[in-house]
C-alpha positions as CSV (number, residue, x, y, z in Angstrom):
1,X,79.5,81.5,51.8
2,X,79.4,78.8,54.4
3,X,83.0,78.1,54.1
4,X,83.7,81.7,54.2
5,X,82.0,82.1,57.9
6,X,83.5,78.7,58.9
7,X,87.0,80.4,57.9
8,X,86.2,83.6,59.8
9,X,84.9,81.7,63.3
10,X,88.6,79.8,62.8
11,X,90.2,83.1,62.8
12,X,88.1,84.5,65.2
13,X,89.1,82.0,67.5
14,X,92.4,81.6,67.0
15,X,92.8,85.6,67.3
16,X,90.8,85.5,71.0
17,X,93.2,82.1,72.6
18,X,96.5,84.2,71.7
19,X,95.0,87.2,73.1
20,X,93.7,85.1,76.0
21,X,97.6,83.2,76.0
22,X,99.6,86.7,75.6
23,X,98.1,88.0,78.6
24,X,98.5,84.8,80.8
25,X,102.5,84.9,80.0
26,X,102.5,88.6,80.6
27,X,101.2,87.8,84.3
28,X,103.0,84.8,84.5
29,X,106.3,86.4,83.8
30,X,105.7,89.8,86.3
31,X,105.2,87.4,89.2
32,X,107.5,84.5,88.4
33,X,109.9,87.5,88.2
34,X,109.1,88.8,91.5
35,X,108.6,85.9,93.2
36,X,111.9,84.5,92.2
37,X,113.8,87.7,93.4
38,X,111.7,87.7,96.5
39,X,111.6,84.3,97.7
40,X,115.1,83.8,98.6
41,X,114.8,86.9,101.2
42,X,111.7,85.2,103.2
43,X,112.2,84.2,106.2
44,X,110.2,83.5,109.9
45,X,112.0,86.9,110.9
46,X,110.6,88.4,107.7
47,X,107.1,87.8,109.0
48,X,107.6,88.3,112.2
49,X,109.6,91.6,113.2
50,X,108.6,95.1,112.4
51,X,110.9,97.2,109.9
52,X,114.0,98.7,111.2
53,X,115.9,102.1,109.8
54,X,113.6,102.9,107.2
55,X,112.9,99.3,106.2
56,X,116.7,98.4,105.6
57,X,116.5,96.3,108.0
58,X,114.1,94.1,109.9
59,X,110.5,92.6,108.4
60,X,107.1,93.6,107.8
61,X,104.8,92.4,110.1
62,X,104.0,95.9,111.3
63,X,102.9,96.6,107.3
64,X,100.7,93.6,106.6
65,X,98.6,94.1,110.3
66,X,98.8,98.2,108.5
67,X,97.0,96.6,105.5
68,X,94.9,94.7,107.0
69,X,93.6,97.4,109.2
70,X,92.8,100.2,106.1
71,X,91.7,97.4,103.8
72,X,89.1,96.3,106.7
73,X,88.0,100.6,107.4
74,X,87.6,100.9,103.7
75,X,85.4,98.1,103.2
76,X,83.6,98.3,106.4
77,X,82.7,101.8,105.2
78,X,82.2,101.6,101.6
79,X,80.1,98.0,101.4
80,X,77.0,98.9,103.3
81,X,77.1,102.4,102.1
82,X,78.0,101.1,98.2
83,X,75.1,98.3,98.3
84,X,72.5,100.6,99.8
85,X,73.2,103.1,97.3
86,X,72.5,100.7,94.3
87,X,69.5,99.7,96.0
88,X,67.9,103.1,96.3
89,X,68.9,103.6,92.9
90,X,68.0,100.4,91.4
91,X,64.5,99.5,93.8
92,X,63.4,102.4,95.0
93,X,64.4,105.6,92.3
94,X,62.4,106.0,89.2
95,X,64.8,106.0,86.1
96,X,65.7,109.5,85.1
97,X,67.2,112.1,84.9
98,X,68.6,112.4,88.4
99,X,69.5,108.7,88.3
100,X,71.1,109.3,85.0
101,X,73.4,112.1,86.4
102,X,74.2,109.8,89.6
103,X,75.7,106.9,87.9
104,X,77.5,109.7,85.3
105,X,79.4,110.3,88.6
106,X,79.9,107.4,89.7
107,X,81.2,106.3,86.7
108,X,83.2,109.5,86.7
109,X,84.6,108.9,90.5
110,X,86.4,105.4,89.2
111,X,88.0,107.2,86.8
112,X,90.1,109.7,89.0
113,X,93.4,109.5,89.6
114,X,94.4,107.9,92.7
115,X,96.7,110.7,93.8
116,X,93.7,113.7,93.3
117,X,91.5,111.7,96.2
118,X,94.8,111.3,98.4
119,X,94.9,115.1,97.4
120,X,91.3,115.9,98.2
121,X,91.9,113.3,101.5
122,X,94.7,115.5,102.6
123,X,93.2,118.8,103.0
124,X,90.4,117.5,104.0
125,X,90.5,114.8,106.5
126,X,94.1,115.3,107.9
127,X,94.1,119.1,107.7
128,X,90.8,120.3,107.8
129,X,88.8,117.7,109.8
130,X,92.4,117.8,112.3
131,X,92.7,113.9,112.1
132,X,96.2,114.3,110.9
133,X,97.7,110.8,109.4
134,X,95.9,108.3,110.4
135,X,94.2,105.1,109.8
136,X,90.6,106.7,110.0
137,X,92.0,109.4,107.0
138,X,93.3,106.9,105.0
139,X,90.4,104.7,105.3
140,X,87.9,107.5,104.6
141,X,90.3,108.0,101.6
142,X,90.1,104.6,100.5
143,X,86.2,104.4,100.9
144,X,86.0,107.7,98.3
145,X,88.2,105.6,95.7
146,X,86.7,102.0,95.7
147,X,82.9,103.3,96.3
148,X,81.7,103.8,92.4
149,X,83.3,100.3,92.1
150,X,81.0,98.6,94.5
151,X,78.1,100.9,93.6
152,X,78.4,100.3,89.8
153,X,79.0,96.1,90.3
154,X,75.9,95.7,93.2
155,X,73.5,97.8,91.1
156,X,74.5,95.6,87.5
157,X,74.1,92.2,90.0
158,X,70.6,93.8,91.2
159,X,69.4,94.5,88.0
160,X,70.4,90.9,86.8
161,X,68.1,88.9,89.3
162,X,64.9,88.2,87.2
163,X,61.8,90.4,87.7
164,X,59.6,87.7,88.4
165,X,61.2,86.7,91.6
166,X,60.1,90.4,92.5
167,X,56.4,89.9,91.6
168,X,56.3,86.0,93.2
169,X,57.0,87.8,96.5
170,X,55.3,90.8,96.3
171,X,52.4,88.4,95.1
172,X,52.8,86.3,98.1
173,X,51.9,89.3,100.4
174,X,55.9,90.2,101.2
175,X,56.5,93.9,101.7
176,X,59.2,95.7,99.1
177,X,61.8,96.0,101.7
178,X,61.6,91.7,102.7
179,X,61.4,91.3,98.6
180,X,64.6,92.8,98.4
181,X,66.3,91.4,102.1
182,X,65.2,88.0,101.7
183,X,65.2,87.6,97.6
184,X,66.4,89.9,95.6
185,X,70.1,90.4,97.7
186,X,70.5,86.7,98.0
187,X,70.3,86.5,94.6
188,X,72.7,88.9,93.6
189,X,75.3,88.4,96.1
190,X,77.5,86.8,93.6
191,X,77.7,89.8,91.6
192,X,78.2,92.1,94.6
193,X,81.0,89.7,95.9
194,X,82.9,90.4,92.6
195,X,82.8,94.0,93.2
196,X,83.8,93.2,96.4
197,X,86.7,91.9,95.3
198,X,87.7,94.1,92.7
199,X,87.7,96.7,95.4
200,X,89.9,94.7,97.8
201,X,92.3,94.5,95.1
202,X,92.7,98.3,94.5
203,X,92.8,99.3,98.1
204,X,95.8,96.7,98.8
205,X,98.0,97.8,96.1
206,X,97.2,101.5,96.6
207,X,100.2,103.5,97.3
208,X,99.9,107.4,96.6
209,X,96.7,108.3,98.3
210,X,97.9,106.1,101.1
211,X,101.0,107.9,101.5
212,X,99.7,111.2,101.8
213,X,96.5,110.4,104.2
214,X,97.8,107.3,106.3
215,X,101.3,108.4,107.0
216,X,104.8,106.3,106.8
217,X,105.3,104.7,110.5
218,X,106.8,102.0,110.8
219,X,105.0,101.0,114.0
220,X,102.0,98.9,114.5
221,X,98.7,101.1,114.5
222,X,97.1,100.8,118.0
223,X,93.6,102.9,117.1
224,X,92.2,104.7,114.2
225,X,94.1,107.9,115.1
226,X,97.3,106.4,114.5
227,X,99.5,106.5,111.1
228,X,100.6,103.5,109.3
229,X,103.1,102.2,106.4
230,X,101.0,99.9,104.0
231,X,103.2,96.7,102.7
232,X,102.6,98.8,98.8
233,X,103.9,102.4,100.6
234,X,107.1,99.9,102.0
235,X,107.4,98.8,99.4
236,X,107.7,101.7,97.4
237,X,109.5,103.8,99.6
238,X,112.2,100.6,99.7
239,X,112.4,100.6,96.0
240,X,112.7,104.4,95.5
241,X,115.0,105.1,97.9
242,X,117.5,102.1,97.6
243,X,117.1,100.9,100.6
244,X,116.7,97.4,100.6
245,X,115.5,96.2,96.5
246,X,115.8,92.4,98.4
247,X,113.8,93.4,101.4
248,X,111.5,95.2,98.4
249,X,111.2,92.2,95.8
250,X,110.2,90.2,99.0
251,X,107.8,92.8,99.9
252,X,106.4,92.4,96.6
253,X,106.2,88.6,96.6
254,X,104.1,88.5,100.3
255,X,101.5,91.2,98.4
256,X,101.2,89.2,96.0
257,X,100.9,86.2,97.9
258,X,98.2,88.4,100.1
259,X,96.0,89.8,97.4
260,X,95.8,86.0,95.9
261,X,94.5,84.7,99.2
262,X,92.5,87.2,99.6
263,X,90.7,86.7,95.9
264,X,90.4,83.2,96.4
265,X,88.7,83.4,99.7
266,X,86.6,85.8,98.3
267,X,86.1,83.7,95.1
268,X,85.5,80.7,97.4
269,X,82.7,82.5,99.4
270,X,80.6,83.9,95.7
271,X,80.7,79.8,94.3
272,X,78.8,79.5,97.9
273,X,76.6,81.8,97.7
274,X,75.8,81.0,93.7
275,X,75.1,77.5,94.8
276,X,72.9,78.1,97.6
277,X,70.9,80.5,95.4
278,X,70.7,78.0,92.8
């Protein structure tokens, strides 16, 4: 018997580290792929000019500041709403059936199609509210789509902090709302910074929502009334339409390049955090 689960953990294991493996040479091929048909079309230019006829010619500096600039909206938006949310729902809410039936839709929300919000974003927002494409529609747009995330991830991270650091304080004489400000958030910022992240992720690469709420110019956004080309609609639109598959693949490679920063800043910051709470 004691060889038999001996045998099985051997299995087991070997099963999970070529599971783990396949998936690490499945990534590792997509971007070595990319990056090598990319690389060679990088330049100073590249990073420096906007896109010219359609993206044929030209860079993509007008695209990344684009990015930038909904990816900043979206999360500006979304966080404080997202966070607040899972507090009243995890502090303040008694667990029932309401509560029950909020995080159903939540749940739900992630699970939509991309292209249904930049549906519901474009009736809405660009025809309804009047604010035609812009950055503030597709911003809106992206705070609908990467909300459940941060709501769903902050509420798990809130839930994960211990219960007695809730009673010390409140023990102490410390009113619910300081428990939560000055204990129970720094605690779970770690967790809150993953969703954080997750959410980054999604609003960078998102391309069909983007497309019908944020508009295709090519020029640099100057407010939050003005349409914009993210680098994924360039380079979508560059790979769809023939345009320029070298200006695309290098497209690809400085998103990729981007969203990796980004993660490990953001990665860099929740190590911070989890050793100052520690």
């Amino acid at each position: 018997m004691k060889n038999r689960v001996k045998y099985e953990e051997k299995v087991a294991k070997i099963l999970l580290w070529f599971a783990a493996l396949t998936i690490i040479c499945i990534l590792f091929a997509i971007v070595s792929f990319i990056v090598i048909k990319g690389v060679s079309s990088l330049s100073w230019e590249f990073f420096t000019e906007n896109p010219k006829r359609g993206g044929k010619e030209g860079g993509i500096y007008s695209t990344v500041i684009s990015t930038l600039y909904l990816t900043g909206v979206a999360l500006a938006l979304s966080t404080p709403i997202g966070v607040g949310a899972a507090i009243y729902l995890t502090e303040y809410v008694k667990q029932g059936r309401v509560v029950r039936l909020i995080r159903f839709g939540t749940e739900s929300l992630a699970g939509i199609p991309s292209i249904i919000f930049g549906l519901f974003g474009f009736v809405f927002f660009v025809i309804f509210l009047k604010m035609g494409w812009s950055v503030l529609s597709g911003g809106l747009t992206l705070t609908m789509m990467i909300l459940p995330t941060i709501v769903r991830t902050a509420e798990e991270a809130l839930k994960s902090v211990p219960r007695s650091y809730r009673e010390g304080s409140l023990a102490l004489g410390a009113t619910k709302w300081m428990t939560i400000y000055r204990v129970v958030l720094p605690s779970a910022i770690p967790g809150i910074l993953t969703g954080i992240i997750l959410s980054i992720g999604r609003a960078v690469g998102e391309t069909a929502a983007i497309m019908l709420t944020a508009g295709s110019a090519l020029g640099i956004p100057l407010s939050l009334y003005d349409p914009a080309r993210t680098m994924s609609v360039h380079l979508y639109v560059l790979a769809m339409e023939g345009l320029s598959m070298e200006n695309a693949f290098a497209t690809a490679t400085v998103l990729i390049a981007l969203v990796t920063i980004v993660n490990m800043l953001a990665n860099r910051f929740r190590i911070y955090f989890t050793k100052q709470v520690s």
